[in-house]
N, C-alpha and C positions, 0 to 999 in steps of 0.2 A: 504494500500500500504506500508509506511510505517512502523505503530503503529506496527509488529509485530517485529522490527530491533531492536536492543540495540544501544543506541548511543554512539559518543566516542566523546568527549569533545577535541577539539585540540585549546593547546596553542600554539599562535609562539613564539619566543623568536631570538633576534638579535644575541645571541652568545650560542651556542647550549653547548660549557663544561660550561659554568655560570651558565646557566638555569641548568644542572646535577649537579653541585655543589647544590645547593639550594633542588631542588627537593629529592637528594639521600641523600646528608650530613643534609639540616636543617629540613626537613619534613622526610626523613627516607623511600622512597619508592626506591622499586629494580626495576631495569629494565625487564620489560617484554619481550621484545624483541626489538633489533635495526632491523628497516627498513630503508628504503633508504630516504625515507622522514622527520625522526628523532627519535625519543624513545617514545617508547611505555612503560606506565606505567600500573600494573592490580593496582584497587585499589575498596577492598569489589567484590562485582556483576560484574563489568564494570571494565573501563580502560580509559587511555587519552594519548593522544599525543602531546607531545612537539617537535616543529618544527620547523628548521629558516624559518621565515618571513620580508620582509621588515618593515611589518605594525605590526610588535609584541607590545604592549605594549598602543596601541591606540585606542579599549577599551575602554569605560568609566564605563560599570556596569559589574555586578559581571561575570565574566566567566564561575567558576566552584566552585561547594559548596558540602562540604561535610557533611553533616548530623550523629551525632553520640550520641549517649547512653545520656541520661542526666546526669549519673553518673562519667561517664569519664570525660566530658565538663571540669571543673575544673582544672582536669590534665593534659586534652592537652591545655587549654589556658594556664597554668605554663612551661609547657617543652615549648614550641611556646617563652614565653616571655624569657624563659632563654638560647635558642637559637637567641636571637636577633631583633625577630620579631615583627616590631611596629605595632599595631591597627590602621584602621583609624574608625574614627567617621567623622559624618554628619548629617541632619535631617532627624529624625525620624516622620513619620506619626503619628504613637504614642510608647509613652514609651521613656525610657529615657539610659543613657551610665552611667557605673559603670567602672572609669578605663578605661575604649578601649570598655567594654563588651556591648554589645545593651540588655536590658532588657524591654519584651515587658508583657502585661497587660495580657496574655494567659501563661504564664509561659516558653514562649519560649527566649533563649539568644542565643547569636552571636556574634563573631568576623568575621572583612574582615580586610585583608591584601593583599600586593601587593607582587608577586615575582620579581625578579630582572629587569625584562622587563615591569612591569607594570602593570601585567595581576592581575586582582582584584579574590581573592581568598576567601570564607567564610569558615565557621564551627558554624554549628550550632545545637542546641539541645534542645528540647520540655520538660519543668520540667513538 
């Protein structure tokens, strides 16, 4: 029924220029197109939508994760940290935090961050 759709991943956000500050200025994505329901982002395969919501930011696991190259990983946790972007840590099942970075026993790493609303964001990459 489903399984054949692409999904689109929608954040809310309480104040919709905030959230486009963050998402166009600190992360770097163009608008795909404005709907009436709020901004649509393409990003890789797919896309997401950021939207006001009352309930933006509330949330507690990860929303939307983006998956990239292990060679890149590196230099987008560097442009991330030098746009302002704090890491969160917490416990890990296994493996341990370098910095913000989760470092797990399979060679995969990871940062989660939060956007302005709250919404829990990762990036992660399989060495």
């Amino acid at each position: 029924m489903l399984a054949d759709h692409a999904p689109i991943p929608t954040l809310g956000t309480a104040d919709l220029q905030r959230a486009r500050a963050f998402y166009e200025g600190t992360l770097g994505f163009t608008p795909d197109d404005e709907v009436p329901e709020g901004v649509l982002y393409h990003a890789g395969d797919g896309s997401f939508l950021v939207y006001p919501s009352g309930f933006a930011g509330t949330n507690k696991a990860t929303a939307m994760s983006f998956t990239v190259p292990a060679a890149d990983f590196d230099a987008i946790v560097t442009e991330l940290r030098g746009k302002q972007v704090s890491f969160l840590t917490f416990d890990l099942p296994e493996g341990g935090w370098d910095d913000g970075v989760a470092e797990f026993p399979d060679g995969m790493k990871g940062v989660w961050f939060t956007d302005p609303d709250g919404n829990i964001l990762n990036v992660d990459a399989t060495g």
